[in-house]
C-alpha positions in Angstrom: 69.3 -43.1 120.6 65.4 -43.3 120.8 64.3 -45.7 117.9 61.6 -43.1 117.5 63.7 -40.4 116.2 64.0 -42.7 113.0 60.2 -42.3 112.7 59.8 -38.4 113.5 62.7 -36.9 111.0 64.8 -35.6 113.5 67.2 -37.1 116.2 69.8 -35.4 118.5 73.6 -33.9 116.6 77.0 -33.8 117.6 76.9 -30.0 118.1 80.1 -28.3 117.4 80.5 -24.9 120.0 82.9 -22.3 120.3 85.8 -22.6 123.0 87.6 -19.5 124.4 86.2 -17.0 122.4 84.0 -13.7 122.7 80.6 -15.3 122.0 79.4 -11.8 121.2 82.1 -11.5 117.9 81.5 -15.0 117.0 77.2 -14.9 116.7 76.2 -13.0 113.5 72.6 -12.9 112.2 71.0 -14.7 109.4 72.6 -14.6 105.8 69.4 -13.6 104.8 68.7 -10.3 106.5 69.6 -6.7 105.9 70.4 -7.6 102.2 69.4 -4.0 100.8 71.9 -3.0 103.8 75.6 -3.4 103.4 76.3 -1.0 106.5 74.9 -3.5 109.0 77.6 -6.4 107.5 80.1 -3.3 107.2 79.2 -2.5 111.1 79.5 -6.3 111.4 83.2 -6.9 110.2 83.9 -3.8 112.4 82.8 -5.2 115.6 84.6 -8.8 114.5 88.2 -7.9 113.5 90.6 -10.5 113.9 88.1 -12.6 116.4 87.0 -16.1 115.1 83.4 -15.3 114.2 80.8 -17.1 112.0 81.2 -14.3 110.5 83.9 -15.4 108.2 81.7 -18.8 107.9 78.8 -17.6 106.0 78.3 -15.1 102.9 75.6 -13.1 102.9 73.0 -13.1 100.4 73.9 -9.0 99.5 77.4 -10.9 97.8 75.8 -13.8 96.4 75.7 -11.9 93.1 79.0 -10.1 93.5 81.6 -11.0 90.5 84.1 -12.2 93.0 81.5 -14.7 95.0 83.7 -17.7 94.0 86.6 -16.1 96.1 84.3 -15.3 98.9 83.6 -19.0 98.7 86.9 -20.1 98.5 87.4 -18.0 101.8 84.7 -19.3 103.5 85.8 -23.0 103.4 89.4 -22.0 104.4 88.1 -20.7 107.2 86.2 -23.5 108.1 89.3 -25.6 107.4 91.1 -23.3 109.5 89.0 -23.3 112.7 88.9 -26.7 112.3 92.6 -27.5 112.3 93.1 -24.8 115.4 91.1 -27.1 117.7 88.4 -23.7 118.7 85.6 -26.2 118.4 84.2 -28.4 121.6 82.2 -30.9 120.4 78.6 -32.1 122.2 78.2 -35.5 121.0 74.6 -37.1 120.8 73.1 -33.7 121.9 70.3 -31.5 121.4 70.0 -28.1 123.1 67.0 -26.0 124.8 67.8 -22.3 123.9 66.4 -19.1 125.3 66.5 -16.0 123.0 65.7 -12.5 124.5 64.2 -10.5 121.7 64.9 -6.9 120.7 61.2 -6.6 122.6 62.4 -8.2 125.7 60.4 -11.1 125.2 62.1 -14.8 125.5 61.4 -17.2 122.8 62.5 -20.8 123.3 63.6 -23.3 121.1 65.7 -26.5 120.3 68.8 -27.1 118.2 68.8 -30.7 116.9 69.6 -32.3 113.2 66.5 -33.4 110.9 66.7 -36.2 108.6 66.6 -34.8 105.0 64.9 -37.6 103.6 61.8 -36.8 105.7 61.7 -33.0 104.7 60.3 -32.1 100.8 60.0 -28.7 99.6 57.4 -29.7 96.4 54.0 -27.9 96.8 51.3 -31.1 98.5 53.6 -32.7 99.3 52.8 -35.4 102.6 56.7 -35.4 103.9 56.8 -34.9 108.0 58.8 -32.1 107.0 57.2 -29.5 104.4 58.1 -26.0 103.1 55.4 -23.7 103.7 56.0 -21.3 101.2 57.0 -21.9 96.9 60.2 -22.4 96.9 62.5 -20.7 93.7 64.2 -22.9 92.1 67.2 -20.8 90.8 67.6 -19.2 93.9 69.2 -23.2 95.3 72.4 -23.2 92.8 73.9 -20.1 93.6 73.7 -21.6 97.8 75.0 -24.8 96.9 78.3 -23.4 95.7 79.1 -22.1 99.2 77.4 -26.0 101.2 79.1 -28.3 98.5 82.4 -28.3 100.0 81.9 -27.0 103.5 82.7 -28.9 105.6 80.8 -27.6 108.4 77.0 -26.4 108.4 75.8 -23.1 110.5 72.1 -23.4 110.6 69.6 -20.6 110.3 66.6 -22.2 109.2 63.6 -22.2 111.9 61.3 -25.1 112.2 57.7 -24.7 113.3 55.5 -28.1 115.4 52.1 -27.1 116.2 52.5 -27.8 119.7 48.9 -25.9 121.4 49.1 -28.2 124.9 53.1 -27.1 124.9 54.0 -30.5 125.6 57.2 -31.0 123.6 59.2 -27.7 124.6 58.2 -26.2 127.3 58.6 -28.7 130.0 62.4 -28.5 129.3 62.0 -25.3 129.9 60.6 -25.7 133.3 63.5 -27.9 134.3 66.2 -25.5 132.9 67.9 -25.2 136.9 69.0 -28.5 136.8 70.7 -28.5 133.4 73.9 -28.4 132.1 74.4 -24.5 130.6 76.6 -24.4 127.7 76.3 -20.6 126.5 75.3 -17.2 128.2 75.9 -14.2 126.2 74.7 -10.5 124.5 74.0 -10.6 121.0 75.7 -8.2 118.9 73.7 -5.4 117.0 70.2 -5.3 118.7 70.2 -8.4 118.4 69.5 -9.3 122.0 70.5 -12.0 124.4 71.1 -16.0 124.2 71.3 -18.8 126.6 72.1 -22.3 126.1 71.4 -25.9 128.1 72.0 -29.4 126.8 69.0 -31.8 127.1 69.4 -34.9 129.5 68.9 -38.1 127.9 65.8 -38.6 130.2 64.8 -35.0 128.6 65.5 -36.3 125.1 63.4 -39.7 125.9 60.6 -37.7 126.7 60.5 -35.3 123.6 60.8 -38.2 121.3 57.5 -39.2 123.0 55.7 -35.3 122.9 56.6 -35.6 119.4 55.5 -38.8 118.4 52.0 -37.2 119.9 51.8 -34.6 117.5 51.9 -37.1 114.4 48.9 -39.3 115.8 45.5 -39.3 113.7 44.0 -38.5 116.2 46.3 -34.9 117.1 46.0 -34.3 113.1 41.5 -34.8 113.2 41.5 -32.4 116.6 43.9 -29.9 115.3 42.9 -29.8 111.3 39.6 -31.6 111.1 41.4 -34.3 108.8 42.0 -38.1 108.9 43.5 -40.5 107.1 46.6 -38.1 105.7 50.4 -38.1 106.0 51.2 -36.1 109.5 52.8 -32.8 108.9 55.7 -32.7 112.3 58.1 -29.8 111.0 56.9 -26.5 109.0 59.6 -24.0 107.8 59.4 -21.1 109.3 62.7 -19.5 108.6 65.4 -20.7 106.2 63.3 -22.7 103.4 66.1 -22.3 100.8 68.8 -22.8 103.2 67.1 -26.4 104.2 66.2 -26.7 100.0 69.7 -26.5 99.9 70.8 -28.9 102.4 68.8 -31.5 100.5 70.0 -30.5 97.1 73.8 -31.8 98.7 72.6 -34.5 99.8 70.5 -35.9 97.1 73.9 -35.0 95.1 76.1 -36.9 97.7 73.0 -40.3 97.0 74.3 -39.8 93.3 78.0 -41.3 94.2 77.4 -43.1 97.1 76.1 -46.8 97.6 72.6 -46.9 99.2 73.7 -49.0 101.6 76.2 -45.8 102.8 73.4 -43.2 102.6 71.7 -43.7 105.9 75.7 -43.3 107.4 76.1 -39.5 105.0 77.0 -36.8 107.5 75.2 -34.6 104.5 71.6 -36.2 105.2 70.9 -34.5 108.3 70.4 -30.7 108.4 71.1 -28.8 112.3 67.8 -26.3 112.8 66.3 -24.7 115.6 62.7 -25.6 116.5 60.2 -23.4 117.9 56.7 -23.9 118.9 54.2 -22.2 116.7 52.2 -21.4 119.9 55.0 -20.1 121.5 53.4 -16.4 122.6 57.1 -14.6 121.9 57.1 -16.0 118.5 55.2 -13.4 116.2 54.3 -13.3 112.6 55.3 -9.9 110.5 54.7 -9.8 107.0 57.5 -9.5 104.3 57.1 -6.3 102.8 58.0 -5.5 99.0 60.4 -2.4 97.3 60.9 -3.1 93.9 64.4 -0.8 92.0 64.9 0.7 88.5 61.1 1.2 87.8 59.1 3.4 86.8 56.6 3.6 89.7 53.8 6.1 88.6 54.2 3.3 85.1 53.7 0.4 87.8 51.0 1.5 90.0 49.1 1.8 86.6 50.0 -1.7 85.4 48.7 -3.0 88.7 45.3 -1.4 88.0 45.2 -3.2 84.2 46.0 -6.0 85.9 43.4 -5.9 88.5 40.8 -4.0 86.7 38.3 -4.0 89.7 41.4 -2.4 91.9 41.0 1.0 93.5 43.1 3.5 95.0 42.3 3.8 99.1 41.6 1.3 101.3 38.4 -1.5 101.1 36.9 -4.5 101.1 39.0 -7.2 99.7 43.0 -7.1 100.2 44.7 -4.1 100.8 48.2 -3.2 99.9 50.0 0.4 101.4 52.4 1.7 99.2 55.2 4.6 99.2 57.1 6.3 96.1 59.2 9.6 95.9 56.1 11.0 94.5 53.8 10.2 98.0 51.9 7.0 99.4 49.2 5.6 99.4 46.7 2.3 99.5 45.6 -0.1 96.4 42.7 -2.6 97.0 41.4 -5.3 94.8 37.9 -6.3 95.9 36.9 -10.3 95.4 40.7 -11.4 95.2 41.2 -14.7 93.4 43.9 -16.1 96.1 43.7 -16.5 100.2 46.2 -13.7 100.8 47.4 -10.0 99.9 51.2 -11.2 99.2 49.4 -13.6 96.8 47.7 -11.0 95.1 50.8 -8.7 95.2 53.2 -11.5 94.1 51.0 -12.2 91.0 51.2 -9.2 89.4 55.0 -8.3 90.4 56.2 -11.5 88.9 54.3 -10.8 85.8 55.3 -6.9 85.6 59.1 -7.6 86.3 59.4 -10.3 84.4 57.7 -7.7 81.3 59.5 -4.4 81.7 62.7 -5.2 84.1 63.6 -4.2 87.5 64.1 -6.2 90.8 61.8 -6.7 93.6 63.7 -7.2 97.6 62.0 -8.5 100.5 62.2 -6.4 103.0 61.6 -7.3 107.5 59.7 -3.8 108.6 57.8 -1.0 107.3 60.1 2.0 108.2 62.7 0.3 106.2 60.1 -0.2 103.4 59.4 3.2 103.6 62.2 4.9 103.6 63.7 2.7 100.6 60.5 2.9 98.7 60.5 6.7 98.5 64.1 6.9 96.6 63.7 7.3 93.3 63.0 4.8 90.8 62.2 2.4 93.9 58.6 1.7 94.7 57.7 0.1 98.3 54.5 -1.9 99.5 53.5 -3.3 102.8 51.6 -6.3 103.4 49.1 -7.0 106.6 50.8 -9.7 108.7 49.2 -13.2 108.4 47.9 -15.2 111.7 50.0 -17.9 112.8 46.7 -20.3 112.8 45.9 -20.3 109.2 49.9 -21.9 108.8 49.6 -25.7 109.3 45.8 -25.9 107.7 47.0 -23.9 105.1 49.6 -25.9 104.3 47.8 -29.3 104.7 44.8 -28.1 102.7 46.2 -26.2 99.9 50.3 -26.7 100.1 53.1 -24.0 100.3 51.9 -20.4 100.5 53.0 -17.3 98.4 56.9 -16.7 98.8 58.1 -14.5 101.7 54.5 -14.7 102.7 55.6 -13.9 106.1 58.6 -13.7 108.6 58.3 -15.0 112.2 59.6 -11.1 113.8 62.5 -8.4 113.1 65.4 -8.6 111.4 67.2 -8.0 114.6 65.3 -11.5 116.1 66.2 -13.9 113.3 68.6 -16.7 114.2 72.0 -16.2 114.8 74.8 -18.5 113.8 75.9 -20.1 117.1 76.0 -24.0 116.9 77.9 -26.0 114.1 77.7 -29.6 112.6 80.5 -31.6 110.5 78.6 -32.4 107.1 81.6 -34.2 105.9 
């Protein structure tokens, strides 16, 4: 392996891959998505059956709170057990992958699928790790995920890493040469969810991205691209999945606990398999993370938000501008000279206060029909957020550290990851 890959945080995985099956049964979407919509995972399991699917690999986050979630664990790592021992795995050893996803939008957005070293990646706010979170990251929301990692023994990634990559010199050139690769998937994607196509990277390819990569860390890429010297390289920004990859690290820190130090570097647990995407990518688009908060009173909330803010008016203005929708109509709340960069900060603020006052619970919710239409049931109240531009991301992040949770989601729900590639982790 490239010495470099010790330095950059990242380095080539054996990659575990389906054999014989119907790659369209065994791709679900992200954990994370349509969690206010138990059809889609009941429309899911239909179109599964009996086929091995990741879908019996993974729990999604609507049953992370169910009373029987340490059975649904329990049946999660049998299956992986079970997969295992039947031999449906081919394993890529040493290999990273160039991927092509066909978005609900026909677009293609590429990426890579490689591991990153968890020692390089820290989710505190400033902090100068190659690897950062870019938005806070919720402590209690990491326990109830490391009950289904601890004793997995394989990993499914969703999380989504982001290199700000403006001359395209680290993807895209593997792109170009895609002909003369060796294909190792080529299938639908079930649910809207699109099309996927797989290549493994030569080691020639491999050679060269360690290079692209080690470009973007320079002093010199970080004073052309920020305006800064002298401070730690950010490589890696989460873009999807920050408390899956929170996660990840919480195992393995926990694994450091009982293991010699001279062993850790050797921990299957250290390394975390993600995809990486180029923020300048022009498939790849920002949508904000919209908010509908349950069991409220609404017309009682929209007046707390004015007490809070008490320069905030109804309509839309100068300042940030939230759109919401109730049973009782919708409509548009401004707060003029804001005291933080961005609306979802704004927002946030007060919702965390509010909630945390008179009860209820606030979802995040990928697009503004879905907003809508759950925001005008009663008791529910929904707001959308403007989108945030993918430039202000890395400065923001260097400058100021993580921004406001689910400050924003890189497209549709339909266009997050899919579970596809596997890792051993123990």
């Amino acid at each position: 392996m490239n010495p470099k890959f010790e330095k950059l945080g990242m380095k080539p995985a054996d990659i575990l891959l389906p054999k014989g099956c119907d790659m369209t049964k065994w791709a679900v979407v992200a954990c994370d998505q349509f969690t206010s919509q138990p059809e889609y995972w009941e429309e899911a399991d239909r179109i599964v059956g009996d086929a091995p699917s990741t879908l019996r690999l993974i729990l999604p986050e609507s049953k992370l709170n169910d009373p029987d979630v340490d059975q649904h664990v329990a049946d999660i790592n049998s299956a992986m057990t079970g997969y295992l021992a039947r031999d449906i795995f081919t394993t890529l050893p040493g290999s990273i992958i160039y991927i092509e996803r066909t978005q609900s939008d026909g677009a293609v957005r590429p990426g890579l699928v490689a591991a990153v070293d968890l020692e390089k990646y820290d989710y505190t706010p400033g902090s100068g790790s190659l690897i950062r979170a870019t938005e806070g990251t919720v402590l209690e929301r990491i326990p109830p995920r490391v009950r289904v990692r601890k004793d997995a023994p394989i990993e499914l990634p969703h999380v989504m890493l982001l290199i700000d990559d403006p001359k395209h010199t680290c993807i895209e050139p593997i792109g170009a040469a895609k002909a003369s690769m060796e294909q190792v998937y080529d299938f639908d994607l079930m649910l809207k969810g699109g099309h996927l196509t797989g290549w493994k990277l030569t080691e020639a390819q491999i050679d060269a991205l360690a290079d692209a990569l080690e470009g973007l860390t320079t002093d010199e890429a970080m004073e052309e691209k920020y305006g800064v010297s002298g401070v730690a390289p950010l490589l890696f920004a989460v873009g999807d999945g920050n408390h899956s990859l929170a996660t990840a690290k919480t195992c393995y820190e926990n694994w450091k606990k009982v293991t010699p130090e001279s062993e850790w570097a050797a921990l299957p647990a250290r390394y975390a398999l993600v995809e990486i995407e180029n923020l300048h990518d022009g498939a790849l688009k920002f949508e904000a993370i919209h908010r509908v908060v349950f069991g409220v009173d609404p017309e009682k909330l929209l007046a707390a938000f004015k007490e809070f803010y008490p320069n905030a008016h109804e309509g839309q203005g100068v300042g940030h501008t939230v759109a919401y929708t109730w049973a009782g109509g919708k409509g548009y709340l401004t707060v003029p000279n804001p005291r933080v960069q961005l609306a979802v900060g704004t927002l946030q603020n007060f919702l965390d206060a509010y909630l945390k006052e008179n009860g209820g619970e606030v979802d995040y919710i990928h697009g503004g029909e879905v907003t809508d239409e759950l925001g005008s049931k009663p008791g529910n109240i929904g707001f959308k957020l403007p989108a945030m531009g993918k430039d202000q991301l890395f400065k923001t992040v260097i400058a100021d550290g993580v921004l406001p949770r689910k400050t924003f989601s890189m497209g549709h729900a339909e266009d997050k990851r899919y579970y596809v590639e596997g890792r051993k982790i123990r």
